[in-house]
N, C-alpha and C positions, 0 to 999 in steps of 0.2 A: 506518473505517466500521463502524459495528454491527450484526450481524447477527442474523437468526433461526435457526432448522433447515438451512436453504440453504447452499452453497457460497459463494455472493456476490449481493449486490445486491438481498434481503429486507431492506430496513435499517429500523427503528423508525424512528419518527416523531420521535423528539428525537433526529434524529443530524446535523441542521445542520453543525453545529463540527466535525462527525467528517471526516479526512482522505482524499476519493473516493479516493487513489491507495493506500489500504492496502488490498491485497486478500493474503489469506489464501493461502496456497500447499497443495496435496496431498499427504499421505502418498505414499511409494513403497508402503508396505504397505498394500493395500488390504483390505477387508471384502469378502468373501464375496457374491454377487449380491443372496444369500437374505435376507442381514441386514437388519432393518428397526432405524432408528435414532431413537429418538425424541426429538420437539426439543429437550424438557430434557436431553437426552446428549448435543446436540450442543457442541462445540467452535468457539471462532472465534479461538483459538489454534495451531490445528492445525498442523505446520510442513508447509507445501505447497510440494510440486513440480512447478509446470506448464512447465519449460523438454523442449525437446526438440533433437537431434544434427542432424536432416536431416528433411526434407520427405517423411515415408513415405508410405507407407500403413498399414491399421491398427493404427491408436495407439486403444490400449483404457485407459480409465481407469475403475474401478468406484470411486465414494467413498465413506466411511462416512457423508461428512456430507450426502449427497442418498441423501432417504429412499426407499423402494422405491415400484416402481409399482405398479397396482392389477392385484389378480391379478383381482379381481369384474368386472371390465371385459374383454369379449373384442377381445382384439390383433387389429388389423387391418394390422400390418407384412406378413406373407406372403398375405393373404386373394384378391391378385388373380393370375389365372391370366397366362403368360406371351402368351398370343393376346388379352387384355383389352389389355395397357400392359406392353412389355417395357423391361426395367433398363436406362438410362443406361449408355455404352461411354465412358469415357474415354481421350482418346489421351495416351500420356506423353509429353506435353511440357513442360518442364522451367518451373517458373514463375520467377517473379522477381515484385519486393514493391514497394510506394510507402509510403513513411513518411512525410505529412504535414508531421513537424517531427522535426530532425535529432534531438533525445531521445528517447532510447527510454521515458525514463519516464512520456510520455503517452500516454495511450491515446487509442483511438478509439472516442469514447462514442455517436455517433452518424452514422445516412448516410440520407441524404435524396435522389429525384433530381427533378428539376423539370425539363420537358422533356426535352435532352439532357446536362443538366448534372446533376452528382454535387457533393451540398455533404457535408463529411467535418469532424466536430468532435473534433479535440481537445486537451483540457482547455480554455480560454475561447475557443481559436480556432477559426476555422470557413476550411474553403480547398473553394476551387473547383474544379471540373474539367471537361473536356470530355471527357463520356463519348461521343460520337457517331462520333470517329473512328478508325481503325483502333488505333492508339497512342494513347491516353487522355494526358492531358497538362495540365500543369496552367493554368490563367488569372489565379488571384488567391487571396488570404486577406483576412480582414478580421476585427475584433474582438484584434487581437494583441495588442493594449494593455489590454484589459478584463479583467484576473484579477481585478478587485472584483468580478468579477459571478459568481464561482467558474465552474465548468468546463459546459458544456454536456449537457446529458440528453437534448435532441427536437428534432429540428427540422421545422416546416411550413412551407406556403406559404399566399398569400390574396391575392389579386388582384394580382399583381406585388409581393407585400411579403415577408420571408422573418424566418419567427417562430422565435426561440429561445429555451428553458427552461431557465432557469441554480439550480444548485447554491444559490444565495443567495435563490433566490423566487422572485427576479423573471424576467419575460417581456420580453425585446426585442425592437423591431419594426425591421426593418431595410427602406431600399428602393434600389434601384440608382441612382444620378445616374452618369450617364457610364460608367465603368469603374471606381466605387468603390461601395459598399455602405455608405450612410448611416443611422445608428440615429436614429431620426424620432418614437420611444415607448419609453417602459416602463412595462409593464402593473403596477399599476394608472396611470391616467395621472394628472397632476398635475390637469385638469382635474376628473376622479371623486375624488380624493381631499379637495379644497375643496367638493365637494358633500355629503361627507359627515362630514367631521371635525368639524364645531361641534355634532353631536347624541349625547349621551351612548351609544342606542341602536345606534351604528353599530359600536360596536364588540364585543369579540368576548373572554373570556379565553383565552390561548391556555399560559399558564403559572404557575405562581405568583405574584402579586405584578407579571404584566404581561399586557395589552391590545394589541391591534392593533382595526383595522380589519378588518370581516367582507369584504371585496376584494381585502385582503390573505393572499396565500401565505406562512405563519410559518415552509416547510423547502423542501426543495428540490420543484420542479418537475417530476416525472418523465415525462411525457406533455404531447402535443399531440397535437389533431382541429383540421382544419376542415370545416364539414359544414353546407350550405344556408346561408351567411350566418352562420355562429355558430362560435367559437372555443371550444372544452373542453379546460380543463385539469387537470392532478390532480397529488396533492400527499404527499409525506411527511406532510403535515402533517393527514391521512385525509380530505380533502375535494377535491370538483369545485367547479369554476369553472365558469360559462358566461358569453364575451363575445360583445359583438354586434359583427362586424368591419366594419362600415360605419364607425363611430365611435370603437371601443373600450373603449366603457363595458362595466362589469359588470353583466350581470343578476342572476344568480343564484348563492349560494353553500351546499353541501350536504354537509352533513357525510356521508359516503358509505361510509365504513367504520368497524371498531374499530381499525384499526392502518394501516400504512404505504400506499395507493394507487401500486399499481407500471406500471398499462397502464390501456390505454383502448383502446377501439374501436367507431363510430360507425357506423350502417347507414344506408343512402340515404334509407327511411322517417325516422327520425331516432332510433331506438332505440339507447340507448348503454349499453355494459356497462363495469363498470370490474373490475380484479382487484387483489389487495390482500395483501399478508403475511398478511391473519388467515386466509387459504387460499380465503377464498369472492370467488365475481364475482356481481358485481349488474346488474342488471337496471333500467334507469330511463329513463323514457318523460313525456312530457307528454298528459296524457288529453283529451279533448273536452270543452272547456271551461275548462280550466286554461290557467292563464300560466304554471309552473313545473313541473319536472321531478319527480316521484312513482315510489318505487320498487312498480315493478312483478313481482318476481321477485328468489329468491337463489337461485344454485347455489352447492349443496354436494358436490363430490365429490374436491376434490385434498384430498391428506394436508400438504404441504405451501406457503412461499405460490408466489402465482401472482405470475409475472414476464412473461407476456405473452399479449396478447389477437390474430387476426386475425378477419378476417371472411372467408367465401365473396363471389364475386363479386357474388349473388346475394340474399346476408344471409340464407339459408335454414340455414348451417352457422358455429357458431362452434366457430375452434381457442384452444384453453387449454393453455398451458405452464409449467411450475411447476419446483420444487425434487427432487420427488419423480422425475424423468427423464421423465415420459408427457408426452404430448400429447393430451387430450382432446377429443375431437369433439362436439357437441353440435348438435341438430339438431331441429327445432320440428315439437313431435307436432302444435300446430293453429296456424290463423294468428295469433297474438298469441304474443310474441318471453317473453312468461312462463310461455309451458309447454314450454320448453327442456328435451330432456333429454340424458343423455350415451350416447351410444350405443355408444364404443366407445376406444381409446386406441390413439395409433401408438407404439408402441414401439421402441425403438433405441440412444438415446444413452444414454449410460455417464454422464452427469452433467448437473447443474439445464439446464433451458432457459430460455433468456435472453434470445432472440429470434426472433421471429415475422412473415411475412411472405405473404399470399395472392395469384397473380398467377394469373389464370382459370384454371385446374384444375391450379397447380400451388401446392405451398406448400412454403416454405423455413423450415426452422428451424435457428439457432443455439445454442451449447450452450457449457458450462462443460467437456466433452472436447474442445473446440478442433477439433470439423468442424463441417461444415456440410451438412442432409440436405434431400435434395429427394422430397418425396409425393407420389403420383398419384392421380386418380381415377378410375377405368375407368364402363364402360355400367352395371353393377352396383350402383353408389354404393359403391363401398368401394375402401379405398389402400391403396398399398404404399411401401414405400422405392424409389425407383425406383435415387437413386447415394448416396454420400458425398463430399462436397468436403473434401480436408486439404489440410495445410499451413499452418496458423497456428500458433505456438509457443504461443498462450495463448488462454484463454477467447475463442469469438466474440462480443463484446456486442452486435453490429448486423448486420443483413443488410437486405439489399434487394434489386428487381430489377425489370427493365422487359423489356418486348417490342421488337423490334427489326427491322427490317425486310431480307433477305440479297439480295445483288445476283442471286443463280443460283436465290434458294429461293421457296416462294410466298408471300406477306405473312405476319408474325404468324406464322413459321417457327421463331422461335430468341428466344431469350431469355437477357439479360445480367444476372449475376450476383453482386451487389457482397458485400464480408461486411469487416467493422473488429473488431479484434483486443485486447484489453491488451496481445498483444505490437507495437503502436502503427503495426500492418501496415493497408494494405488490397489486397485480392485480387478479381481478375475472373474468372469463368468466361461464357464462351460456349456456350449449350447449346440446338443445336438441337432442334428438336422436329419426326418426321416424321409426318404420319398416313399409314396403311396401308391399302389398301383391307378394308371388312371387320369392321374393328375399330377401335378408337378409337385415341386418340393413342399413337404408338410414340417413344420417341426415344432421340437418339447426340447425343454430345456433341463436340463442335466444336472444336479449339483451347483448350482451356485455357487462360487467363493470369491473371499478374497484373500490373497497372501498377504 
């Protein structure tokens, strides 16, 4: 895989053919907090060491090749007082792991949950699980046979159908018959593609001396949205897609960055941001009176690129995580989602962020230091770290998590917390959440596991 500035997984746009599973390992000797490293210094040679002896706690990794975070921005890691939202208690109990596929050398590129079920991808497989009961457990895989389709990036859902975004381009549509998971599409479909292939205009240069189809994804797929009836995808290959999921035709195709398109995220109004290696998120809306999507806004403020996007429940706050280790908050001075600004950065991990996650006032993010933090937001509008989840021997690439219902606690008490690994793990935590008379949400955390 080719790299930018970043640890892992800024990869340029022409790195199709490149091998997902080469990921770069970490110095023992690391750089100084202070050092800032700029992207033509970086290395993607670098001989990296992310294994680890035992399931600790604080495992600190500073790396020279995630660039520093922004000192211009005021850190909102300690901002919230302990009577606002006090720190996550974790009880030590002892975890244990689920490894999808008895190799350790695939990862787990993605985690998806759809109802009470957890879909886990990796590399072209996708397996099932039943997250609902006490012991999580498995139900099925599907796709075991499909490594033409290279390894999995995203997975979504759309009206009982479950969409997957492969390393090759292409998008599969899959739907349950019985107890099997049959693929029923692949996006572009054969029917869009006979509507457009006899007109010279349809297509698109996408490299020297060769043409595709403008419906066509020419690298890999790294994101999926579903959001009002519409399917948005994005691409290695610097462009958004917009399908319409009724049928699956393509609407619209947008060249959307100058380099690599790494996340997406989509707000109920239908404002959709994407973020991109060349470091900036954009901004892009359909206006009154248009049929296509116009960009509306760019944010500029990571030094580094950005590797993932979430939304506030609300779509009032967008989080940004990047290469540079911050998490950017960003938060709409007026009502139109283009006068976004950043208002502050959560601080913490020791290396790129990788993945991102919003579940009502709590957010999860994943990281190339192999925990996994959880944010709060108190009465005040401002967060803190509330715990850290370890225990994965390598980068977390994916995290997830739902709300949960406890047989002794009040509704929408506890929330479960999924996170998949390079080291080809995935892990649960259980973490209840109390509120306090008085003060906002308080919480302890519940049993720790992993399946």
């Amino acid at each position: 895989m080719k790299l930018h500035s970043c640890l892992l997984f800024s990869t340029k746009s022409n790195a199709t053919s490149a091998d997902d599973n080469a990921i770069p390992t970490l110095s023992a000797k690391t750089s100084p907090p202070s050092t800032t490293l700029l992207a033509s210094e970086a290395s993607t040679d670098s001989n990296i060491s992310l294994s680890s002896s035992s399931f600790t706690s604080s495992t600190t990794i500073i790396s020279s090749s995630s660039l520093d975070s922004h000192a211009s921005l005021p850190s909102l890691r300690y901002s919230l007082l302990s009577d606002h939202l006090r720190p996550l208690r974790l009880v030590p109990i002892p975890l244990s792991s689920l490894k999808p596929t008895p190799s350790s050398s695939l990862h787990v590129t993605s985690l998806a949950v759809s109802g009470s079920r957890l879909f886990a991808a990796t590399g072209h497989r996708i397996t099932v699980y039943d997250s609902s009961a006490s012991s999580s457990h498995l139900i099925k895989s599907f796709n075991s046979d499909g490594g033409s389709s290279g390894s999995v990036k995203s997975i979504a859902f759309s009206d009982g159908r479950v969409l997957t975004a492969h390393q090759d381009g292409k998008i599969c549509v899959w739907k349950q018959t019985g107890e099997r998971h049959k693929l029923i599409a692949t996006l572009p479909t054969v029917t869009d593609r006979l509507r457009h292939f006899a007109f010279p205009d349809s297509y698109v240069q996408v490299r020297r001396h060769k043409k595709r189809l403008w419906l066509e994804h020419n690298d890999a797929v790294s994101g999926l949205v579903v959001n009002n009836g519409l399917i948005y995808s994005v691409s290695w290959d610097k462009t958004m897609k917009v399908w319409r999921a009724s049928d699956l035709r393509c609407l619209e195709s947008v060249r959307a960055h100058d380099d690599a398109v790494n996340a997406i995220a989509v707000s109920r109004d239908g404002i959709v941001f994407t973020g991109s290696a060349d470091k900036r998120i954009r901004v892009w809306a359909i206006r009154a009176g248009e049929a296509k999507h116009v960009l509306i806004a760019t944010l500029e403020r990571h030094r580094s690129a950005v590797n993932a996007l979430a939304l506030s429940s609300d779509g009032s706050a967008l989080f940004s995580g990047a290469c540079d280790r911050s998490i950017l908050v960003w938060e709409r001075v007026e009502d139109s989602a283009g006068y976004m600004a950043a208002t502050g950065a959560l601080r913490g991990h020791d290396n790129a962020i990788l993945c991102l996650v919003n579940v009502s006032d709590l957010l999860f993010s994943g990281s190339a230091d192999r925990t996994v933090r959880i944010w709060g937001r108190g009465t005040g509008g401002q967060f803190c770290c509330l715990t850290v989840l370890e225990g994965h021997l390598k980068p977390v690439k994916s995290v997830t998590a739902m709300w949960e219902h406890d047989e002794v606690a009040e509704p929408d008490d506890a929330v479960s917390v999924f996170s998949g690994s390079l080291d080809g793990e995935i892990k649960v935590w259980r973490v209840k959440v109390v509120l306090n008379e008085g003060s906002s949400r308080s919480t302890s955390t519940n049993s720790p596991s992993a399946i």
